[in-house]
C-alpha positions as a Markdown table, in Angstrom:
| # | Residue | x | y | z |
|---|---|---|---|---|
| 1 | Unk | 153.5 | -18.8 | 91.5 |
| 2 | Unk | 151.5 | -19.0 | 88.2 |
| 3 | Unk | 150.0 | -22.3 | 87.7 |
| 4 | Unk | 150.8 | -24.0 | 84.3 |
| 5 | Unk | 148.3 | -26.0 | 82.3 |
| 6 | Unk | 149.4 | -29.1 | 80.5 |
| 7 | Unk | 147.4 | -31.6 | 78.3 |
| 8 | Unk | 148.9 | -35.3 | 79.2 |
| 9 | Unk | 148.0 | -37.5 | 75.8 |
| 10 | Unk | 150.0 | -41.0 | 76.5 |
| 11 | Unk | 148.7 | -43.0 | 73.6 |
| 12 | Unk | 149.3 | -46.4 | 73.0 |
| 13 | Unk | 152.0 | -48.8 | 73.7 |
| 14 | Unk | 154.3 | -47.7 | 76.4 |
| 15 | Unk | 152.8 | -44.6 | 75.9 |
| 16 | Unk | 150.8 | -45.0 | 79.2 |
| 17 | Unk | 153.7 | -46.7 | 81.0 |
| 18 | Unk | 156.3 | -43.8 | 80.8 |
| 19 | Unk | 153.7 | -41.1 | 81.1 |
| 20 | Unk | 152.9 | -42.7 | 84.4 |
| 21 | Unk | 157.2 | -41.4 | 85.5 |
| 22 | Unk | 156.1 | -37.7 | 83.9 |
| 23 | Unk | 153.1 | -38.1 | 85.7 |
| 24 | Unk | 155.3 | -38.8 | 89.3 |
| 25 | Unk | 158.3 | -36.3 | 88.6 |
| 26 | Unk | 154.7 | -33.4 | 87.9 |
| 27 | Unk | 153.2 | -34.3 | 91.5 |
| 28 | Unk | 156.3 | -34.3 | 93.3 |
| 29 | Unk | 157.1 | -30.4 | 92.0 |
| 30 | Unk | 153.6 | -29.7 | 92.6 |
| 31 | Unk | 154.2 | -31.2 | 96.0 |
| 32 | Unk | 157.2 | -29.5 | 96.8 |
| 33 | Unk | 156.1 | -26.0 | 95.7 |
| 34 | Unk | 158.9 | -25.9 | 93.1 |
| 35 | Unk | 156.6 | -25.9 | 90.5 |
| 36 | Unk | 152.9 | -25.5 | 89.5 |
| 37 | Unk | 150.9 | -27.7 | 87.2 |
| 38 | Unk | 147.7 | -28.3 | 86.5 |
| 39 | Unk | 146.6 | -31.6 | 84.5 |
| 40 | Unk | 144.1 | -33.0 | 81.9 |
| 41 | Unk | 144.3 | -36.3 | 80.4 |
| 42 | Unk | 143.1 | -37.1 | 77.2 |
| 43 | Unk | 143.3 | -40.1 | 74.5 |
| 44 | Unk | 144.9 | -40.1 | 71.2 |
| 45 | Unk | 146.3 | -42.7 | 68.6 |
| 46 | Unk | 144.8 | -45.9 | 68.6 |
| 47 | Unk | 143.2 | -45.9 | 72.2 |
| 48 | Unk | 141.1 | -42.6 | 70.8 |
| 49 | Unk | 140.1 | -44.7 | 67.7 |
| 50 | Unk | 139.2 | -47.2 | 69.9 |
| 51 | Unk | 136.4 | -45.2 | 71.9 |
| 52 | Unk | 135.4 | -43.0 | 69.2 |
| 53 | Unk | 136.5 | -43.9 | 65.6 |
| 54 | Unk | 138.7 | -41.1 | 65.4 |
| 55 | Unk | 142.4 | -40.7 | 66.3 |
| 56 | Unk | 142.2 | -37.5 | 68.0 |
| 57 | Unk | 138.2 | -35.9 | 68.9 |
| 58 | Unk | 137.7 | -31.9 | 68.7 |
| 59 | Unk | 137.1 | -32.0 | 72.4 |
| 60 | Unk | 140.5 | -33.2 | 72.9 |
| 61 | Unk | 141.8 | -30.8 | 70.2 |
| 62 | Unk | 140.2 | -28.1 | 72.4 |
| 63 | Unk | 141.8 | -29.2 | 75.5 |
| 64 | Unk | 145.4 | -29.1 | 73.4 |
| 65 | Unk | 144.4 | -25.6 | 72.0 |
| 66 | Unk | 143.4 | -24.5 | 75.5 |
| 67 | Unk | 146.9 | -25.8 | 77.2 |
| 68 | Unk | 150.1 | -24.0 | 78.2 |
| 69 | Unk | 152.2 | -27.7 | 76.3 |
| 70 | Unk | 150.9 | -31.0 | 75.4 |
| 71 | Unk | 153.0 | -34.0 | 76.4 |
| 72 | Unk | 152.9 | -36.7 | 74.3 |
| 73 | Unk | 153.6 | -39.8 | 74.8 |
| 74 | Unk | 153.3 | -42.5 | 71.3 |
| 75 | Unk | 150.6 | -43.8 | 69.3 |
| 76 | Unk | 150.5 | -46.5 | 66.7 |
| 77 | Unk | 150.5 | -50.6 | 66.6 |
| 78 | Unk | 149.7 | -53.6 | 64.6 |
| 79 | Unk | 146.7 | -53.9 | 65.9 |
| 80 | Unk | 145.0 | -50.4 | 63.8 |
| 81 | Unk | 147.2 | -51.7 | 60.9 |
| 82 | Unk | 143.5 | -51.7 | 58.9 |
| 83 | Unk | 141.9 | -48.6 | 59.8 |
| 84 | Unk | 141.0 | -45.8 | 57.4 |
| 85 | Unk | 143.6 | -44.1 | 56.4 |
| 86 | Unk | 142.3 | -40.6 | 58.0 |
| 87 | Unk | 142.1 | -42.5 | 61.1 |
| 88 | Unk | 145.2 | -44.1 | 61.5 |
| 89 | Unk | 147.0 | -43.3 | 64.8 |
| 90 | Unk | 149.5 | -41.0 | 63.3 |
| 91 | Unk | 146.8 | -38.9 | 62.1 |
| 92 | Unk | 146.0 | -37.9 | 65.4 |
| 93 | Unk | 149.6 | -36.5 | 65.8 |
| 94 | Unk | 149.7 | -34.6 | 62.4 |
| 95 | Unk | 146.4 | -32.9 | 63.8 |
| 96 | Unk | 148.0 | -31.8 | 66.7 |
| 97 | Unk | 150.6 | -30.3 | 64.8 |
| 98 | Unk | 148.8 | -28.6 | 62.2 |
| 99 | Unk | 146.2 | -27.4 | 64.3 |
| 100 | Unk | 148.3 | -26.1 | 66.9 |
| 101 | Unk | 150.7 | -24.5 | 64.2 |
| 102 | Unk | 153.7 | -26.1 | 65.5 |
| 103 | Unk | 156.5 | -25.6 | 62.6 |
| 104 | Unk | 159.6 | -25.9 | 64.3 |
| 105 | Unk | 160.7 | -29.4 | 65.5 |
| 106 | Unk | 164.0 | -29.7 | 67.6 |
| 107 | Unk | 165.4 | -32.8 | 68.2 |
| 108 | Unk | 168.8 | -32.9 | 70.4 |
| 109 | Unk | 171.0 | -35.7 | 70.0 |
| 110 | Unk | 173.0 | -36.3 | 73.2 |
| 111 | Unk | 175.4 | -39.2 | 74.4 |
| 112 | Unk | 175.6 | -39.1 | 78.0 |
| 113 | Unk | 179.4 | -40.2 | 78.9 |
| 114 | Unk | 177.8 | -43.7 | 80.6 |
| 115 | Unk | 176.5 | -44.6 | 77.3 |
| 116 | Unk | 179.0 | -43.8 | 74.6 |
| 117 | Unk | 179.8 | -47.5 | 74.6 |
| 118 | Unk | 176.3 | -48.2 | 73.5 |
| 119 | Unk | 176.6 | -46.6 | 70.3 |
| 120 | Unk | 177.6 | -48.4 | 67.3 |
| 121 | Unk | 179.8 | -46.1 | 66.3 |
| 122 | Unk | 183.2 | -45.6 | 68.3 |
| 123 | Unk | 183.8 | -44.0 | 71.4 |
| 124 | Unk | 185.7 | -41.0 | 69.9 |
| 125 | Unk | 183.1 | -40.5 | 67.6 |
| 126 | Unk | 180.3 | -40.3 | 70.3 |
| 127 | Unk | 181.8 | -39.2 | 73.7 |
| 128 | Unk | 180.5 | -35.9 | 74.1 |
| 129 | Unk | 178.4 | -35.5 | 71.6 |
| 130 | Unk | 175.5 | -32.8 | 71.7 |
| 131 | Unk | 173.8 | -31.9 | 68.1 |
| 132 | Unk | 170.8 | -29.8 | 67.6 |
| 133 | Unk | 169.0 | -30.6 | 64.9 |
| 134 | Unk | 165.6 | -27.6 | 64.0 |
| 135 | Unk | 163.2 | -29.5 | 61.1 |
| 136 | Unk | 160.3 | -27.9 | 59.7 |
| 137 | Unk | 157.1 | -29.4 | 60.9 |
| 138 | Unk | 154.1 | -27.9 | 58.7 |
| 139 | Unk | 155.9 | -27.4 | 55.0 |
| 140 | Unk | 157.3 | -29.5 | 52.4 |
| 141 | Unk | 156.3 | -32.7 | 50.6 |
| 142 | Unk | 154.5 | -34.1 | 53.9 |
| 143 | Unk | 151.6 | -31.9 | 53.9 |
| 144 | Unk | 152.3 | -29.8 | 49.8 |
| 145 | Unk | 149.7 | -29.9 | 47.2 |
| 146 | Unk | 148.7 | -31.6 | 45.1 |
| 147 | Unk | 149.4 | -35.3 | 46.9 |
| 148 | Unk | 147.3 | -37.8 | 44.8 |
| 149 | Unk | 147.4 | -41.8 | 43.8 |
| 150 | Unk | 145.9 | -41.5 | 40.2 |
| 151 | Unk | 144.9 | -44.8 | 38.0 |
| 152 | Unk | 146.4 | -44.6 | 34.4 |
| 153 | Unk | 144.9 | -47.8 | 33.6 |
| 154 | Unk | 146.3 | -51.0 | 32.0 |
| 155 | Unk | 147.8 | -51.4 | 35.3 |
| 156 | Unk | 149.5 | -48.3 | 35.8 |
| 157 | Unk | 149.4 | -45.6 | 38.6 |
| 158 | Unk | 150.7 | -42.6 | 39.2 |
| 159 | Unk | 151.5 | -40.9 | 43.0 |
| 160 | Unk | 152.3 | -37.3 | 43.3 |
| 161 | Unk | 153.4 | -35.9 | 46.7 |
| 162 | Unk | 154.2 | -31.8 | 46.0 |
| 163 | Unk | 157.2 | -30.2 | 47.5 |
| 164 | Unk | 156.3 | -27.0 | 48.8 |
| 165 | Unk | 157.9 | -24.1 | 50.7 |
| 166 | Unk | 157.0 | -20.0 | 51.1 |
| 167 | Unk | 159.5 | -18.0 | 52.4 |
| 168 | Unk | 158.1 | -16.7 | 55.0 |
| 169 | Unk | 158.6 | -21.0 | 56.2 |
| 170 | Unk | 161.9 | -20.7 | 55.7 |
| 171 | Unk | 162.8 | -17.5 | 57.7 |
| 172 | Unk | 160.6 | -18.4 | 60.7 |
| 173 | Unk | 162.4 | -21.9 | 61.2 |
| 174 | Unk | 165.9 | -20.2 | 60.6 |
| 175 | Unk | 165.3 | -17.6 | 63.4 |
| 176 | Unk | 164.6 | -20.3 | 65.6 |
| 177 | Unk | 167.7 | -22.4 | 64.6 |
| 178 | Unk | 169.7 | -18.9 | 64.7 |
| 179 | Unk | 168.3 | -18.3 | 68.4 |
| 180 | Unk | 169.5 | -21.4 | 69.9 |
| 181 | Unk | 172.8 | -21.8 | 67.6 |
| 182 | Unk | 173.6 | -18.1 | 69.9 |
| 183 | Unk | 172.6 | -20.0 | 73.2 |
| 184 | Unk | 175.0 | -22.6 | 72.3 |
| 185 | Unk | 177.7 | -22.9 | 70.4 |
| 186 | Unk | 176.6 | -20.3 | 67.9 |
| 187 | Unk | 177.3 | -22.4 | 64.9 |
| 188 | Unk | 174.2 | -23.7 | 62.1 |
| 189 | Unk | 174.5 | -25.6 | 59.6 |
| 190 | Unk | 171.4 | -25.7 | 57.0 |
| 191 | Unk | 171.0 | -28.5 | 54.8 |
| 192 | Unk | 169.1 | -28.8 | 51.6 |
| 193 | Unk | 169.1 | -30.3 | 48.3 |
| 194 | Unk | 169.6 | -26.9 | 46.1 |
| 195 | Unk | 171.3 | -29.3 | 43.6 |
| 196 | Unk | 168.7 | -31.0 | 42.2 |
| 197 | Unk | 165.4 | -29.2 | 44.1 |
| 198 | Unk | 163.8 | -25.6 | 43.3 |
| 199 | Unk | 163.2 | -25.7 | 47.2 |
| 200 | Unk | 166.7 | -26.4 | 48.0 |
| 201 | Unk | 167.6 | -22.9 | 46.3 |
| 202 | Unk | 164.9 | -21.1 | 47.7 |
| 203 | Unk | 166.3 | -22.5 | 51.6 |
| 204 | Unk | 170.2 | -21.6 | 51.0 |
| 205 | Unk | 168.7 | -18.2 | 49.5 |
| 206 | Unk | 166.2 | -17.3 | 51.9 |
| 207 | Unk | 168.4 | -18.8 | 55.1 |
| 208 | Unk | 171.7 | -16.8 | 53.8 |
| 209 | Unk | 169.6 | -13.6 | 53.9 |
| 210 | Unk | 168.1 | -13.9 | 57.1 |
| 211 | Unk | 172.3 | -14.8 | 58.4 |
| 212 | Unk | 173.2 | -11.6 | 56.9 |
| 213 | Unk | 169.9 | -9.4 | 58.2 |
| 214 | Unk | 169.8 | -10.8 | 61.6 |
| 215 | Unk | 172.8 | -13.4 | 62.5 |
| 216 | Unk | 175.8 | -12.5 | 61.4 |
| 217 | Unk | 177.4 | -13.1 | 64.6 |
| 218 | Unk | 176.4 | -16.3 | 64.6 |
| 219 | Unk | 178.8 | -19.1 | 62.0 |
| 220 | Unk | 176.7 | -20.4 | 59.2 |
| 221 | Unk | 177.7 | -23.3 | 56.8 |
| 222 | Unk | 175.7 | -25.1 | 54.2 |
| 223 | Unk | 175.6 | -28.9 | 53.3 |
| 224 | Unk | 173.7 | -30.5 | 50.4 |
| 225 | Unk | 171.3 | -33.1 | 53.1 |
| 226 | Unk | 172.7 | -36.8 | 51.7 |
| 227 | Unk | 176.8 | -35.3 | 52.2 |
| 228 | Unk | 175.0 | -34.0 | 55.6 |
| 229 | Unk | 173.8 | -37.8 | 56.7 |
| 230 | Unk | 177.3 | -38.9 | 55.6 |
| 231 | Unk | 179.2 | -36.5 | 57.8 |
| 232 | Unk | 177.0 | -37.1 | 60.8 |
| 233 | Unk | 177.9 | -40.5 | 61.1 |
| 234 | Unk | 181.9 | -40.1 | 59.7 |
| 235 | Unk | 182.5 | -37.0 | 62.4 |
| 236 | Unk | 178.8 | -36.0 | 64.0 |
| 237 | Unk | 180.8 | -33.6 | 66.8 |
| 238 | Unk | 181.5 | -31.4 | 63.7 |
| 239 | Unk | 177.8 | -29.9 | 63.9 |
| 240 | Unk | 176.4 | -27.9 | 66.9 |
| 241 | Unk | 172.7 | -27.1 | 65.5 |
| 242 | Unk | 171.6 | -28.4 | 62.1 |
| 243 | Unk | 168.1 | -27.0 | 60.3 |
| 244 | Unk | 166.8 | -28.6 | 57.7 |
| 245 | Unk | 163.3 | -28.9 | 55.8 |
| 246 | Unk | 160.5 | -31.3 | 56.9 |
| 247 | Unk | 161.6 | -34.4 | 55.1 |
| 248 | Unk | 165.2 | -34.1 | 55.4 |
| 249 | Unk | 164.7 | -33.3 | 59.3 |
| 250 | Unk | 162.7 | -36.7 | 59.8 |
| 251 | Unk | 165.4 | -38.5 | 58.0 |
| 252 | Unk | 168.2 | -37.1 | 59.5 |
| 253 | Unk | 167.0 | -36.9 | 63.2 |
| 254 | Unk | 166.7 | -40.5 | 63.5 |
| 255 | Unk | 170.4 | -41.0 | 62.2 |
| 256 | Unk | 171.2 | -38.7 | 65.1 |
| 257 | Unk | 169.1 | -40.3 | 67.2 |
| 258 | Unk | 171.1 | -43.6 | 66.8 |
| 259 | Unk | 174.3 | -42.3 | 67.5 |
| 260 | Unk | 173.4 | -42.0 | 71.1 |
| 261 | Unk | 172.7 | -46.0 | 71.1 |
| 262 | Unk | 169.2 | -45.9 | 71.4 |
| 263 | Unk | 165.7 | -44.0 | 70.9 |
| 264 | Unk | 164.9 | -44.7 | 74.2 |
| 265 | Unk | 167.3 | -42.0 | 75.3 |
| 266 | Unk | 165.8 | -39.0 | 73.1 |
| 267 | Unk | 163.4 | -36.4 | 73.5 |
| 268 | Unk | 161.8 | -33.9 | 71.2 |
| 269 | Unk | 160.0 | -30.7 | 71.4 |
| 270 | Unk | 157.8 | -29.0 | 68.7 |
| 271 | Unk | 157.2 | -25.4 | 68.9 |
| 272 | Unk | 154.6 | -22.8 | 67.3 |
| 273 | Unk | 154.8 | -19.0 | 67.3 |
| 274 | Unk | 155.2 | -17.0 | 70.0 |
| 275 | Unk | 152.3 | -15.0 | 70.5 |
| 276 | Unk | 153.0 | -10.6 | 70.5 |
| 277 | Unk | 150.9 | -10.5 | 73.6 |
| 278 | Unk | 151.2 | -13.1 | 75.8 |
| 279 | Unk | 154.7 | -14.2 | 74.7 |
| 280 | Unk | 153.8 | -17.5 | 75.0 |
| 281 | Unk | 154.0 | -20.2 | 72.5 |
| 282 | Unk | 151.9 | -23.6 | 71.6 |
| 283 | Unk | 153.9 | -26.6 | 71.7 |
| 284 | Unk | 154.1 | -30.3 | 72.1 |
| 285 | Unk | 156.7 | -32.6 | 73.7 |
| 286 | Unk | 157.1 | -36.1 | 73.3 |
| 287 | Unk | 159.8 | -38.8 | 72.9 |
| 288 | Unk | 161.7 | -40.5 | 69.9 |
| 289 | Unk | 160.8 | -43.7 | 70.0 |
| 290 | Unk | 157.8 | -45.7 | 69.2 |
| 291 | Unk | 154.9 | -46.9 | 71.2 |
| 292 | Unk | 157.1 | -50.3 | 71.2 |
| 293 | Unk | 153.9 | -52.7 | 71.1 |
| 294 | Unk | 155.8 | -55.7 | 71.7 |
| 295 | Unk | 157.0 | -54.2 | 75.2 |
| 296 | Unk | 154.2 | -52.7 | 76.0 |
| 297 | Unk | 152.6 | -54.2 | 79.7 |
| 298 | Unk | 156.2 | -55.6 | 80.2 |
| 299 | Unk | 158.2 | -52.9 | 82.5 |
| 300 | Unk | 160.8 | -52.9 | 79.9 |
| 301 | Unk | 160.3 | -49.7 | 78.6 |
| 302 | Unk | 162.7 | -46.9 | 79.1 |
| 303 | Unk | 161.4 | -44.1 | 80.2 |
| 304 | Unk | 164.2 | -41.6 | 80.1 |
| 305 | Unk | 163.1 | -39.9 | 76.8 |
| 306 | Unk | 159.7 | -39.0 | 77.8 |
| 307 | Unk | 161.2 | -37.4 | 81.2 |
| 308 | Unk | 164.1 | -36.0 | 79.4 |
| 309 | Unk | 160.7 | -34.9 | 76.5 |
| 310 | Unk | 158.8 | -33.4 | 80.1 |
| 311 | Unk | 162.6 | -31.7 | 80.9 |
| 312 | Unk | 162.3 | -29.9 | 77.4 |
| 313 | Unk | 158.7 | -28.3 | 78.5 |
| 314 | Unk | 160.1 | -26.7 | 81.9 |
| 315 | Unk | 163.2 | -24.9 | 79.3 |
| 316 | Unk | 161.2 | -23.8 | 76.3 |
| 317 | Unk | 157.5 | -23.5 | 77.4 |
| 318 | Unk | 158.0 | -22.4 | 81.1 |
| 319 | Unk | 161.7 | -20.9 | 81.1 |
| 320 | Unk | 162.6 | -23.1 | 84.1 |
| 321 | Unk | 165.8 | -23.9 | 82.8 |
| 322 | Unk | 167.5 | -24.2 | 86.2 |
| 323 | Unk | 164.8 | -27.1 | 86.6 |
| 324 | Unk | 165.7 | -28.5 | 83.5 |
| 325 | Unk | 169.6 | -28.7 | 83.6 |
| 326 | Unk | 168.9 | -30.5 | 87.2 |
| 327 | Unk | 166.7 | -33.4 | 85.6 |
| 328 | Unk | 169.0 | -33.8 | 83.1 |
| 329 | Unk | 171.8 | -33.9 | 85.8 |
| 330 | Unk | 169.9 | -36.4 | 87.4 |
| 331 | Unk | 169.2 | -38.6 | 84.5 |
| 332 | Unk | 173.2 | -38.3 | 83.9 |
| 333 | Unk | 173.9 | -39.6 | 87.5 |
| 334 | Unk | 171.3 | -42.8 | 87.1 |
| 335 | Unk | 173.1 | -43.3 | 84.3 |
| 336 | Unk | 176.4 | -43.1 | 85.9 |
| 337 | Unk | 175.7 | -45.3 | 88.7 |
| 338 | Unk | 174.8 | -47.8 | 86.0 |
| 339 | Unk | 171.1 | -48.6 | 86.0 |
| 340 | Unk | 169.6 | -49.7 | 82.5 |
| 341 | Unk | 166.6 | -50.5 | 80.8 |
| 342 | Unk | 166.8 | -53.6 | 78.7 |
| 343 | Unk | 167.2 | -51.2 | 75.8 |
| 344 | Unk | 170.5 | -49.9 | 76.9 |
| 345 | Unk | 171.6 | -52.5 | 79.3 |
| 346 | Unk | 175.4 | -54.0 | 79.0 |
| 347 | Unk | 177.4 | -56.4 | 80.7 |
| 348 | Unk | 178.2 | -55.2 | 84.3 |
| 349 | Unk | 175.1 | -52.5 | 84.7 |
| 350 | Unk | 172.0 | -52.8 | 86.7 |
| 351 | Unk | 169.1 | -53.7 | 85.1 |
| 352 | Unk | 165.7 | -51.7 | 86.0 |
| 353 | Unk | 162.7 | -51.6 | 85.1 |
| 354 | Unk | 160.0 | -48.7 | 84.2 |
| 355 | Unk | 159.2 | -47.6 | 87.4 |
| 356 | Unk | 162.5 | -48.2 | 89.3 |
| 357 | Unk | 164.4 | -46.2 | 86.3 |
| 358 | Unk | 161.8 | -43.3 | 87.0 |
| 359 | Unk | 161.6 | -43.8 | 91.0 |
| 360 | Unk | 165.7 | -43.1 | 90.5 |
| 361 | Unk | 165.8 | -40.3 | 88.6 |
| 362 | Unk | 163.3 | -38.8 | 91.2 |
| 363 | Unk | 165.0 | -39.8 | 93.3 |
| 364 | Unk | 168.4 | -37.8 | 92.2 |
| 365 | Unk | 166.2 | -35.1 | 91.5 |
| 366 | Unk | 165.2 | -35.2 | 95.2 |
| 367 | Unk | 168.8 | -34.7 | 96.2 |
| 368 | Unk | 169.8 | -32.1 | 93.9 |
| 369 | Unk | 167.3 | -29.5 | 95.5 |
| 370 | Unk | 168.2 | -30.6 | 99.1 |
């Protein structure tokens, strides 16, 4: 049995505190021989600032470069609010990204059938639901040249942020999206601003001729991004997998992040190439939400999105995908037999805590491979 190597960053906030569930699900497959891992812990975020001034060190970025996946847990918090700007928490994040050469992002939107009540939209519009949404990680007006504040005088300044995609972007993040629309449902949706934005032509161009080159089997359909935002809150089981560029995706992940009822709930992965040799691939996993200062030291976090971010890792970095549909069975049942975190907790449920929500899914896990 090949032994995996994963880099275990859980930041600030909660971070820690729902790492600590990864951490137990980890030692009870290695315990059980169903699985493999190795571990290294590092710091990132704030905590990293903390001991060393920086939000991320090169010998952790080695450790990251040198491991099979990163889980991630959050960083960020009031309390670096005033720290240079190249040191911010986030910046530690971005690094990771950049330097590992992670460019596609997938976010899945689910509503497990206990929690389509904790949606604000209604339960028609929820029940059921499973989206897909593929953003661009490394492109676009987040990281584009020139990005500048620039004093006018008398008062005035100017900011420029650049908007910039090759195609070459554009293909490798529609092959993705085209892969797992033909594991799925084998519908995609791309949305863009063509419009008003140069870019927005260059996606529909360069994503229509990768569709007819490589996917036609697959259904393709194009919205302009804000009548795509609209329509995923009017009807959101109308889309199977969306892709989208780097600033749309951030935008329009989180509104399909809240039709589930809570961050708390939703994982993310972030993928690089796969290598021609190896056939193995850098990437990142972590959750939604925040690192949730406020919370943090409480036992009120919930840490279903950073098991469900660990479930991700076992399909698309390891291909245990039998492993992953059974933790995602077993978070299904916990759900279903009512326990909450205060995040998602209703009248007539169970309320939890940290540990006892990941003790339980363990614990369903457990039963699912007797």
């Amino acid at each position: 049995m090949a032994t995996h190597k994963l880099l275990l960053l859980p930041g600030d906030g909660i971070g820690p505190e729902v790492m600590a569930e990864v951490k137990r699900l980890i030692d009870w497959l290695n315990a059980q021989g169903i699985a493999s891992f190795s571990t290294e812990q590092g710091l990132v975020g704030g905590s990293a600032y903390d001991a060393s001034q920086q939000s991320i060190t090169d010998a952790t970025m080695s450790m990251a470069m040198a491991a099979d996946a990163v889980i991630f847990g959050a960083v960020g918090g009031p309390k670096w609010d005033g720290v240079p700007y190249d040191a911010r928490p986030e910046a530690g994040l971005l690094r990771l990204r950049k330097e590992l050469a992670l460019f596609a992002n997938l976010r899945p939107a689910v509503c497990y059938p206990a929690l389509a009540d904790a949606s604000s939209l209604k339960r028609e519009v929820v029940e059921g639901l499973d989206i897909m949404i593929v953003r661009e990680l490394t492109g676009g007006v987040y990281f584009g040249e020139p990005k500048t504040i620039t004093d006018l005088g008398n008062g005035q300044k100017r900011a420029i942020d650049t908007q910039v995609y090759d195609t070459y972007e554009i293909e490798r993040i529609a092959r993705v999206a085209f892969d797992l629309a033909r594991k799925r449902r084998n519908k995609l949706t791309s949305m863009e601003k063509r419009n008003v934005m140069k870019s927005g032509v260059l996606w529909n161009e360069v994503v229509t001729q990768v569709h007819a080159r490589e996917y036609k089997d697959v259904e393709l359909e194009h919205q302009l991004a804000d009548s795509g935002g609209m329509n995923l809150v009017k009807w959101p089981k109308q889309f199977d997998v969306i892709v989208t560029d780097n600033l749309f995706g951030d935008m329009l992940s989180d509104i399909a992040a809240m039709l589930t009822g809570s961050l708390g709930m939703l994982p993310s992965a972030s993928l690089g190439e796969i290598d021609v040799k190896t056939k193995k691939r850098r990437s990142l996993f972590e959750p939604v939400h925040g690192s949730a200062p406020d919370i943090a030291g409480t036992g009120a976090a919930n840490p279903i999105a950073m098991i469900a971010s660990f479930g991700m890792a076992l399909r698309y970095s390891f291909d245990m995908g039998e492993l992953a549909d059974k933790l995602d069975a077993a978070i299904a049942a916990v759900l279903a037999k009512g326990l909450r975190t205060a995040d998602i907790k209703s009248e007539g449920t169970i309320a939890v805590n940290t540990t006892q929500m990941g003790e339980a899914i363990l614990k369903e896990l457990q039963a699912l491979h007797t």
